[in-house]
SEVEXPA-521005 format. One record per residue (C-alpha): chain; x, y, z; residue in three letters. Coordinates in Angstrom, 3 decimals, padded with zeros to 6 digits. Layout:
REC / ch / east / north / up / aa
REC / A / X / Y / Z / ALA
...
END
This chain:
REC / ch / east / north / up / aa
REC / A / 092.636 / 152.066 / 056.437 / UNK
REC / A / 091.881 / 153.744 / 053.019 / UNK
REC / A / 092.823 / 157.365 / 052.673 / UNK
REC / A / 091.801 / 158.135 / 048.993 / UNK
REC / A / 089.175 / 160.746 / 051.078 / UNK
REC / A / 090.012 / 163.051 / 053.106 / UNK
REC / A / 087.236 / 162.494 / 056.362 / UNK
REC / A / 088.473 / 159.258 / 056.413 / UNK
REC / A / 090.558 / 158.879 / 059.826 / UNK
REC / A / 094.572 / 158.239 / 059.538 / UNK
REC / A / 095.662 / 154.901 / 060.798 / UNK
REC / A / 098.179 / 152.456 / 059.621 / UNK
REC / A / 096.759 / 148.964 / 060.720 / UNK
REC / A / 097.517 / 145.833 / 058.979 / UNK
REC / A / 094.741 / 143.799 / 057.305 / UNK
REC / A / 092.025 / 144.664 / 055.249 / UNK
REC / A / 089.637 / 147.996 / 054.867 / UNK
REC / A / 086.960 / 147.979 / 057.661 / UNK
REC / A / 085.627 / 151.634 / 055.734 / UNK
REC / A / 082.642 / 149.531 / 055.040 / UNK
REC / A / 081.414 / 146.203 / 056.170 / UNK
REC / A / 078.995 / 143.715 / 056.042 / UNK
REC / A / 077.966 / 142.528 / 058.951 / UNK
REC / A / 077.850 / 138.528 / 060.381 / UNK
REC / A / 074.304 / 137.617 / 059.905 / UNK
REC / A / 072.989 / 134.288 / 061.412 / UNK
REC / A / 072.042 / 132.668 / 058.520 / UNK
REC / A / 072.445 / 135.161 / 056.557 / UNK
REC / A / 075.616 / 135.494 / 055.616 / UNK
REC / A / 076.411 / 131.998 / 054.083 / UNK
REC / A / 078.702 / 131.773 / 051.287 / UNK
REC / A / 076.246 / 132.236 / 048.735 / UNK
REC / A / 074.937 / 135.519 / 049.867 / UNK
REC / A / 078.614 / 136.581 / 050.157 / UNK
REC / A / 079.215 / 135.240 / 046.836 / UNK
REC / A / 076.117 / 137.503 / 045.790 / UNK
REC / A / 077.197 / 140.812 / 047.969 / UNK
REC / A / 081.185 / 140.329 / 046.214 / UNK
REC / A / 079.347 / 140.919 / 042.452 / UNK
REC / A / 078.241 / 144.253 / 043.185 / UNK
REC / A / 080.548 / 145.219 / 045.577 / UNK
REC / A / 084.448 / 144.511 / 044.811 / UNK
REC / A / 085.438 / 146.261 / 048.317 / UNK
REC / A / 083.542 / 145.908 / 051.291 / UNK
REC / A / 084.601 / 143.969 / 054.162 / UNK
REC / A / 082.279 / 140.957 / 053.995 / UNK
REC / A / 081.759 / 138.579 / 057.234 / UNK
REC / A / 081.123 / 135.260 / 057.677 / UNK
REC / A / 077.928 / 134.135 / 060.165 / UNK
REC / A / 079.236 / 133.286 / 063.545 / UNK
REC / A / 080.903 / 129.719 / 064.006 / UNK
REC / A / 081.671 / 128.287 / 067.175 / UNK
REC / A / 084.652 / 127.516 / 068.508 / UNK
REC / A / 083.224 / 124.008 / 069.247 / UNK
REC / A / 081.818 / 123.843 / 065.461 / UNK
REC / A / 085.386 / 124.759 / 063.869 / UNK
REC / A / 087.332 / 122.088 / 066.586 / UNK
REC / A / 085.390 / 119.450 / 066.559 / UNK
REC / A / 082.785 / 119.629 / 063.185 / UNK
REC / A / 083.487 / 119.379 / 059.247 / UNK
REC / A / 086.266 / 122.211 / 058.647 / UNK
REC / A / 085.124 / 122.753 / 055.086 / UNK
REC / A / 081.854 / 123.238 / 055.888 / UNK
REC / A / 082.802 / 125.914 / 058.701 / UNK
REC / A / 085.754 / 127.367 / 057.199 / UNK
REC / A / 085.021 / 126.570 / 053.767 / UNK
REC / A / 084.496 / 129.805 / 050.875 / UNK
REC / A / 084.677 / 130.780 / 047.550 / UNK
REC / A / 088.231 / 132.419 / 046.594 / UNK
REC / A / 086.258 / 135.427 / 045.077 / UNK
REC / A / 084.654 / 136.435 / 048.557 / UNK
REC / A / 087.785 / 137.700 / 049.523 / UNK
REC / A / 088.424 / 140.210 / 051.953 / UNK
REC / A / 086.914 / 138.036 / 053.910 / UNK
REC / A / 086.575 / 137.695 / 058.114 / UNK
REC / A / 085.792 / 134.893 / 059.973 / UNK
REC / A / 084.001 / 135.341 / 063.420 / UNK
REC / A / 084.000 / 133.698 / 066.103 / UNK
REC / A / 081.882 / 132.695 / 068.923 / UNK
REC / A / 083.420 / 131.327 / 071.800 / UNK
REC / A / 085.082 / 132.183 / 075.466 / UNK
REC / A / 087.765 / 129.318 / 076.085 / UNK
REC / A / 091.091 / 131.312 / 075.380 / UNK
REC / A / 092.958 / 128.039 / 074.247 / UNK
REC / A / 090.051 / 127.032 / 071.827 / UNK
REC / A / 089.689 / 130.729 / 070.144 / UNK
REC / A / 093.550 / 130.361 / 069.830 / UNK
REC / A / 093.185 / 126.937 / 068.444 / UNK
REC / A / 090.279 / 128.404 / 065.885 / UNK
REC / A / 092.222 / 131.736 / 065.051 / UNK
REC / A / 095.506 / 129.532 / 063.677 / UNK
REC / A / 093.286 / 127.614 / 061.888 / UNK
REC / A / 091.553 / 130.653 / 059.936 / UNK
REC / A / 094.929 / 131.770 / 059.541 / UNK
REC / A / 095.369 / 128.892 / 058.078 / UNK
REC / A / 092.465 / 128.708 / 055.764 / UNK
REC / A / 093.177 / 132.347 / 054.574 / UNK
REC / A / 090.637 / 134.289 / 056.262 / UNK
REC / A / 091.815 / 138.487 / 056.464 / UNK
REC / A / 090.841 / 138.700 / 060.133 / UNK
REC / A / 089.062 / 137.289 / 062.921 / UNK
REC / A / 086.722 / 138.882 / 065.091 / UNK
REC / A / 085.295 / 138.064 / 068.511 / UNK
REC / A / 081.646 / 138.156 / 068.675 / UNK
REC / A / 080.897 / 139.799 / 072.257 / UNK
REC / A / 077.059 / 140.827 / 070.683 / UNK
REC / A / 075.011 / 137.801 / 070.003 / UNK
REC / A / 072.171 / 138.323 / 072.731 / UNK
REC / A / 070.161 / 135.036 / 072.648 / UNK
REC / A / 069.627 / 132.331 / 075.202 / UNK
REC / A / 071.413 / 129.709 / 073.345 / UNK
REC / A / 074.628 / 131.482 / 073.407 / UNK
REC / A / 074.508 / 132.934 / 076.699 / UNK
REC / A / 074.570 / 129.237 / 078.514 / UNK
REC / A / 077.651 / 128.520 / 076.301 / UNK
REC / A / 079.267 / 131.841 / 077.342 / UNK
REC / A / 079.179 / 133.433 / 074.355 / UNK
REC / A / 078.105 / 136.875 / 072.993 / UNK
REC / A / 076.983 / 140.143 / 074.596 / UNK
REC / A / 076.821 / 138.196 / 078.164 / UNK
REC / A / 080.484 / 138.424 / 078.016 / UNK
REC / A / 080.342 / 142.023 / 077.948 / UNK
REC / A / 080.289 / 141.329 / 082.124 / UNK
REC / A / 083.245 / 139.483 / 082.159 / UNK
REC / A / 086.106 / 141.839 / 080.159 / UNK
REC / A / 089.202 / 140.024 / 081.545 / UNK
REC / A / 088.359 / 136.683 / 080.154 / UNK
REC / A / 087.841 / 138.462 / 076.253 / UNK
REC / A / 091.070 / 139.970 / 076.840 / UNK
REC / A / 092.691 / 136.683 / 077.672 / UNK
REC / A / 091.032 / 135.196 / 074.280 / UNK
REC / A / 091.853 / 137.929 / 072.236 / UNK
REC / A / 095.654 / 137.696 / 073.798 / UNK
REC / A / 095.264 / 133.902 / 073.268 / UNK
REC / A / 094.501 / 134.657 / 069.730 / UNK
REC / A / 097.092 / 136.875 / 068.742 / UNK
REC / A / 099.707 / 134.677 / 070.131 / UNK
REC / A / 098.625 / 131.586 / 067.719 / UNK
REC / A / 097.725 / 134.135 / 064.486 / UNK
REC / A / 098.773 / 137.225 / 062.614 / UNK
REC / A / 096.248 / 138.362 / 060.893 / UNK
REC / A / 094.182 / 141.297 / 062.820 / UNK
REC / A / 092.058 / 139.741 / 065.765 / UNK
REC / A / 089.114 / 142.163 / 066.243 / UNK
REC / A / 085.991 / 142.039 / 068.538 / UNK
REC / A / 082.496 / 142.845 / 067.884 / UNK
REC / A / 080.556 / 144.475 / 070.607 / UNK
REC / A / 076.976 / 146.424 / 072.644 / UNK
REC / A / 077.654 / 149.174 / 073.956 / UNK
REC / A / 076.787 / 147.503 / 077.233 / UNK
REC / A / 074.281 / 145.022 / 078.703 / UNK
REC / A / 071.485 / 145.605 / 081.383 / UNK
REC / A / 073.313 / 145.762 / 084.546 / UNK
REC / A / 076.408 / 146.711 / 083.059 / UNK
REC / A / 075.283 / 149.482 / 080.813 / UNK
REC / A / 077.418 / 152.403 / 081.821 / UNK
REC / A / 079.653 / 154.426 / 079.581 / UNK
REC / A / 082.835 / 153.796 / 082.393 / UNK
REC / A / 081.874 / 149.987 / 082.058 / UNK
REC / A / 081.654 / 150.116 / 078.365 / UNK
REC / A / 085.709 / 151.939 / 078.434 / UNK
REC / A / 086.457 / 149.508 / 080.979 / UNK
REC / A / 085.784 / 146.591 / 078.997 / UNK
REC / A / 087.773 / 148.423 / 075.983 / UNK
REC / A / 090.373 / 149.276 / 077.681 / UNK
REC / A / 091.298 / 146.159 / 079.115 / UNK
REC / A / 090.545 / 144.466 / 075.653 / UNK
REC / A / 092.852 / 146.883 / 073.982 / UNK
REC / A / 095.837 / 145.720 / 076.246 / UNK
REC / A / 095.524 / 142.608 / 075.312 / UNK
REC / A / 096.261 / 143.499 / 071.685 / UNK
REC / A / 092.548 / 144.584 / 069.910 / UNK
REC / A / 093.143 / 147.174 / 067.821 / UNK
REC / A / 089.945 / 147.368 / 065.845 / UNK
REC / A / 086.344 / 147.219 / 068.048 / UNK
REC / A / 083.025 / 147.333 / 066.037 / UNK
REC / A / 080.948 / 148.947 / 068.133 / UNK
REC / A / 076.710 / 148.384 / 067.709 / UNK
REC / A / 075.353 / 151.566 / 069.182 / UNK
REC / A / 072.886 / 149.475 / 071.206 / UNK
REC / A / 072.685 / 147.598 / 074.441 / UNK
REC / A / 071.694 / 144.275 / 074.715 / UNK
REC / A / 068.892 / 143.356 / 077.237 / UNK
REC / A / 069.832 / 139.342 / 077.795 / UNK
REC / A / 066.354 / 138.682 / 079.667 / UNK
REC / A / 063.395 / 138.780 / 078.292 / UNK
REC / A / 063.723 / 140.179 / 074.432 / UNK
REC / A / 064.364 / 137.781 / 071.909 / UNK
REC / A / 067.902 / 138.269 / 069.510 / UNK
REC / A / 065.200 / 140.241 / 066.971 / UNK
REC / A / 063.911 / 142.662 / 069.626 / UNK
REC / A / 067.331 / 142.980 / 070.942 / UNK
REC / A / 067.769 / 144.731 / 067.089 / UNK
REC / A / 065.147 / 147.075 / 067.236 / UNK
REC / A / 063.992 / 148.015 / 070.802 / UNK
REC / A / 066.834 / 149.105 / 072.787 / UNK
REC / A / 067.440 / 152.469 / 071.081 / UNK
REC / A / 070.096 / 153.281 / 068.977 / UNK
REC / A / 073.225 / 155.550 / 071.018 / UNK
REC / A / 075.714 / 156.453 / 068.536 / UNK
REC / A / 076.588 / 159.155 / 070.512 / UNK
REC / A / 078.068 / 156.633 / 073.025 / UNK
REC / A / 080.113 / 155.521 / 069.890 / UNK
REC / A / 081.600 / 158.823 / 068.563 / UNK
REC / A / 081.827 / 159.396 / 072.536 / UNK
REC / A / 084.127 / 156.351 / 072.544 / UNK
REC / A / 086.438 / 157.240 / 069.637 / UNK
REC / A / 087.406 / 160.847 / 071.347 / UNK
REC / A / 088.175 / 158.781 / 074.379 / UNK
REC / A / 090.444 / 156.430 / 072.518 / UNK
REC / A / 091.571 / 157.696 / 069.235 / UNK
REC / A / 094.751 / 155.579 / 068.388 / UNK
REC / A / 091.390 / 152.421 / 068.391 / UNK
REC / A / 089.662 / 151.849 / 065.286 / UNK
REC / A / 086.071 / 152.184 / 065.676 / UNK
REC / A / 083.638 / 150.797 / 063.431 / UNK
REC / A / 080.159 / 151.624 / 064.073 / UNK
REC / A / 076.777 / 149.078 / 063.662 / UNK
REC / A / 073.015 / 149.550 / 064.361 / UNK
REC / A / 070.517 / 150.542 / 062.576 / UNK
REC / A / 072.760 / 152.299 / 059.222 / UNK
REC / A / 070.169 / 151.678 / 056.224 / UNK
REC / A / 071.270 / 155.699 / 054.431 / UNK
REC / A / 074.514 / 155.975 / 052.847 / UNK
REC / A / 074.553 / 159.919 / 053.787 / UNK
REC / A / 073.921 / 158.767 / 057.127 / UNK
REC / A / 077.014 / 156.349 / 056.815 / UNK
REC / A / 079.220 / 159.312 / 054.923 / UNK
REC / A / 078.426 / 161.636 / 057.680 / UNK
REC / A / 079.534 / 158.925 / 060.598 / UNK
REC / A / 082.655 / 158.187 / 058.554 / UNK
REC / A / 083.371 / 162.591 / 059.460 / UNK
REC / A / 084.681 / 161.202 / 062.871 / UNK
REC / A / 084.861 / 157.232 / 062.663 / UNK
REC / A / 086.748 / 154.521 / 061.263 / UNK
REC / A / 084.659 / 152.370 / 059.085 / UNK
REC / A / 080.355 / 152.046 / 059.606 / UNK
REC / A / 079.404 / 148.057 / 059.882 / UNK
REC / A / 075.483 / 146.810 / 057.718 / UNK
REC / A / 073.705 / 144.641 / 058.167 / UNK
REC / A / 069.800 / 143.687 / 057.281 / UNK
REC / A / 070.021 / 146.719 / 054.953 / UNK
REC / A / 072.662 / 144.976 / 052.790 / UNK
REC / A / 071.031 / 141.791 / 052.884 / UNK
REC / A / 067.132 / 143.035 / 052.253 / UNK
REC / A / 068.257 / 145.266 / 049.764 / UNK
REC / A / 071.620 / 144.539 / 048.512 / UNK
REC / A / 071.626 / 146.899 / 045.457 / UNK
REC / A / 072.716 / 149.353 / 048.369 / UNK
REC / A / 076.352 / 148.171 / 048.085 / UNK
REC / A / 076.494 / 148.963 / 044.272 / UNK
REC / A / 077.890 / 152.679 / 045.492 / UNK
REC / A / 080.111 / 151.290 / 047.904 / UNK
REC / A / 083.197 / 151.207 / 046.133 / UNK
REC / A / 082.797 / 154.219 / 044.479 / UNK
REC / A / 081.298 / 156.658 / 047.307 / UNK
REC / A / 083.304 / 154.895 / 049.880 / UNK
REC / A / 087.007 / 153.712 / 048.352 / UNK
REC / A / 087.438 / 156.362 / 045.576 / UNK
REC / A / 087.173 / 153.202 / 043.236 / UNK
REC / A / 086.623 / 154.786 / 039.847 / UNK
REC / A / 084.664 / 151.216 / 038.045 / UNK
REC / A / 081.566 / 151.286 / 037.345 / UNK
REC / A / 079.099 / 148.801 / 039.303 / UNK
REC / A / 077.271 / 145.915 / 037.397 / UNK
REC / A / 073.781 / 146.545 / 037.210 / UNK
REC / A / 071.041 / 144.489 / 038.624 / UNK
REC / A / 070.624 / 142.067 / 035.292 / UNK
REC / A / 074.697 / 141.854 / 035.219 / UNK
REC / A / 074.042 / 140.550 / 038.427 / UNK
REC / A / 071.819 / 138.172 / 037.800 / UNK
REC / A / 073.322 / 137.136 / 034.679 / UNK
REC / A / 076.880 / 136.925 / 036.600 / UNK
REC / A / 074.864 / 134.429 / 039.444 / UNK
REC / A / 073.375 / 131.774 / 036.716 / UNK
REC / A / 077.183 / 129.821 / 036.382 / UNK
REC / A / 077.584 / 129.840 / 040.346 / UNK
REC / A / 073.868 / 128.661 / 040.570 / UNK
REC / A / 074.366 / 125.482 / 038.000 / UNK
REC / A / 077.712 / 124.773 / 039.984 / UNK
REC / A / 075.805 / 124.486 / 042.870 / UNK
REC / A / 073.438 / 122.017 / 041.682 / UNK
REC / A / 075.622 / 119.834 / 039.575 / UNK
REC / A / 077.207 / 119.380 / 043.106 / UNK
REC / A / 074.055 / 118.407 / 044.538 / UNK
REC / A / 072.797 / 121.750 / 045.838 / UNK
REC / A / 069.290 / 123.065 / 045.817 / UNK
REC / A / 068.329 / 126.281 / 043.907 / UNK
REC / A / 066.899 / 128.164 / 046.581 / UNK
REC / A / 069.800 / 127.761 / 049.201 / UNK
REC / A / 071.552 / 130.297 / 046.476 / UNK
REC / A / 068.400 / 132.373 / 045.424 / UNK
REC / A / 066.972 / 132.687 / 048.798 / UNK
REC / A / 069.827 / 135.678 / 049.356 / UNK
REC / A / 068.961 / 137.242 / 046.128 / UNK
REC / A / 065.236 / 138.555 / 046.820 / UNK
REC / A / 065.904 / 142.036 / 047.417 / UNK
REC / A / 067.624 / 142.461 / 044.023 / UNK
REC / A / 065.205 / 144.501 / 042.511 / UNK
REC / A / 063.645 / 146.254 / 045.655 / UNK
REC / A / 061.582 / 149.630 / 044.401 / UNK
REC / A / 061.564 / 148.946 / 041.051 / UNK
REC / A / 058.900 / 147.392 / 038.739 / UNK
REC / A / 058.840 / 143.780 / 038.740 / UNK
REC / A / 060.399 / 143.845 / 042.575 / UNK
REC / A / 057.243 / 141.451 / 043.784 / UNK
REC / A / 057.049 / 139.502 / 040.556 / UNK
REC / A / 060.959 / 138.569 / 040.872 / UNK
REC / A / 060.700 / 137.678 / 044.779 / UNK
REC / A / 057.709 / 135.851 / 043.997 / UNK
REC / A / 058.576 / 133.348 / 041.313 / UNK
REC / A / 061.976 / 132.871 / 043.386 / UNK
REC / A / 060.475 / 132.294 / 046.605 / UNK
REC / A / 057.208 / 130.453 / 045.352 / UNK
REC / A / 056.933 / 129.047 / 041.728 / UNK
REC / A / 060.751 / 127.698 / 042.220 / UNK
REC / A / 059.749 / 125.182 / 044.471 / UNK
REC / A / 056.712 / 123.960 / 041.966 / UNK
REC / A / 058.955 / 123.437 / 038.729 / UNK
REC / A / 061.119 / 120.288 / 037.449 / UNK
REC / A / 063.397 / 122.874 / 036.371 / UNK
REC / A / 064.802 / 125.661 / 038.100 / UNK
REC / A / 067.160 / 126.779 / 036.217 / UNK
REC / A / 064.887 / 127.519 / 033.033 / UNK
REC / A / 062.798 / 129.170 / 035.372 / UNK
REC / A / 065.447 / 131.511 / 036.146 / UNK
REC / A / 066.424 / 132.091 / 032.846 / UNK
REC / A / 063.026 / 133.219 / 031.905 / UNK
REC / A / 063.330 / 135.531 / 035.020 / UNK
REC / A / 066.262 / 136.966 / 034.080 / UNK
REC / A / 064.766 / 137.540 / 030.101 / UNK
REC / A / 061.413 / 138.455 / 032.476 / UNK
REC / A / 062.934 / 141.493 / 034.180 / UNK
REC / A / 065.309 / 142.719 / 031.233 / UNK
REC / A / 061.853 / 143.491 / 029.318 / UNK
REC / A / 060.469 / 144.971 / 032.816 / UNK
REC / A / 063.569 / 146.963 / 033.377 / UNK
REC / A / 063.520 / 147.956 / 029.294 / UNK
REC / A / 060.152 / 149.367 / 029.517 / UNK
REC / A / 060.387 / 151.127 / 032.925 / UNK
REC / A / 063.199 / 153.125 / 030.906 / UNK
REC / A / 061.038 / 153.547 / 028.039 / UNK
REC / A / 057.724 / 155.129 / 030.072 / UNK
REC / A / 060.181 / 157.256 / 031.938 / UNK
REC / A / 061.171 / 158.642 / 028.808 / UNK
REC / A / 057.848 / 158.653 / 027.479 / UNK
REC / A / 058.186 / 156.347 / 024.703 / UNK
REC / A / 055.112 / 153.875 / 025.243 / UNK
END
């Protein structure tokens, strides 16, 4: 773990800093958003979307493993329940370079369940112990597990330190902990986010109760304060839809977070900084808007936020060239951005 400041708890765990992540978004968190969230943040922790275990074994490697070198740290997670085909997976993303792999024991949807996968294995804590052991046998890099804090009918703070506990003795170290539980009948994977309420209590609960852990929290962080104040007592705080819908958030990561003294590009460095990775993309055959999709929330809250979502979300799709459009976008919102500065100085 970092320890440039001083709330920031004392461990001495291999691997990368988990002070801040990004969490695995279904997709989400492709490579190109990652690609995206690595030019304004040099430091967080960013995650891949969940793969299967099936996916990795038995479907095209580079598209499921595959990344850009600059995403780095980078985890891979996993979804999965077979101990012999997470082990099988985790030597593999050894392999491929990947800082750490991670269990998902969260997902709540239907889909997953029938495959054994997700927050439905939240009821059965011996066999993600034997995966996780199965996993560190076959990798070094940190194996780490993503997690409710329970699941109806098995929602109770000794169940949640049960499963934990017999996790932890089968080598997990790190456990990133969303601060809600996960109802696996009758709420869809988006109501699953927002109506079971938000515990964190349960979570700083579960770091007194087993302080040599790491303990990343999730659920619900969208305030940086909020995040600074939960980093008093825990390891590392875990975002997700607030990094992606507005991911000018992680421009004071490294800074407020890491002690990192450089100074964050601004918005129109970003966008400047995404034009070569966008014409890379489509000399290799790639559409525009599988890239600029991720990129919406750039400008959130300031002027020109609608007119920049709007001609990358809409007009893209009704030109013969994108990438002139973009450049005019980018030319577009320097003149926005230049007379914002100017009226707020009161220079018409």
């Amino acid at each position: 773990m970092h320890t440039d400041s001083p709330s920031t708890p004392i461990l001495s765990r291999p691997g990368p800093s988990r002070r801040f992540c990004v969490a695995p978004m279904m997709d989400w968190s492709d490579r190109h958003y990652r690609y995206f969230a690595r030019l304004i943040s040099r430091r967080a922790l960013l995650y891949t979307e969940m793969v299967t275990t099936g996916a990795v074994i038995h479907g095209e490697r580079s598209r499921f493993l595959g990344y850009n070198a600059e995403e780095q740290p980078l985890a891979l997670q996993l979804g999965g329940s077979n101990p012999a085909e997470l082990a099988t997976c985790a030597a593999l993303a050894e392999e491929a370079g990947f800082a750490e792999v991670n269990l998902n024991v969260g997902c709540p949807s239907d889909r997953v369940q029938n495959n054994m996968i997700g927050a439905c294995l939240m009821a059965h804590p011996k066999l993600v112990a034997e995966g996780v052991r199965a996993m560190h046998q076959t990798c070094s890099v940190p194996v780490t597990v993503k997690h409710r804090i329970g699941i109806n009918g098995h929602d109770s703070y000794a169940q949640l330190c049960d499963f934990v506990g017999q996790v932890q003795e089968a080598g997990c170290e790190t456990f990133i902990v969303h601060a809600r539980i996960a109802i696996l009948e009758g709420l869809s994977p988006k109501e699953n986010r927002d109506i079971p309420p938000l515990r964190y209590e349960v979570v700083q609960q579960l770091k007194r109760d087993f302080p040599q852990l790491e303990i990343i929290i999730n659920g619900g962080l969208t305030n940086l304060d909020v995040m600074t104040e939960q980093l008093k007592t825990l390891d590392g705080v875990m975002v997700g839809r607030e990094a992606y819908h507005n991911p000018y958030l992680l421009a004071e990561v490294d800074q407020r977070f890491y002690g990192d003294t450089h100074t964050a590009p601004d918005r129109l460095e970003v966008m400047a900084a995404m034009r070569p990775y966008i014409a890379r993309h489509m000399a290799n055959g790639g559409v525009m808007n599988h890239v600029t999709r991720h990129m919406l929330g750039l400008f959130q809250g300031l002027p020109g936020a609608r007119h920049f979502r709007r001609q990358l979300s809409s007009a893209i799709h009704q030109t013969s060239d994108p990438l002139a459009l973009y450049d005019q976008l980018l030319t577009d919102m320097s003149e926005r951005q230049q007379a914002g500065l100017l009226r707020a100085a009161g220079i018409r």
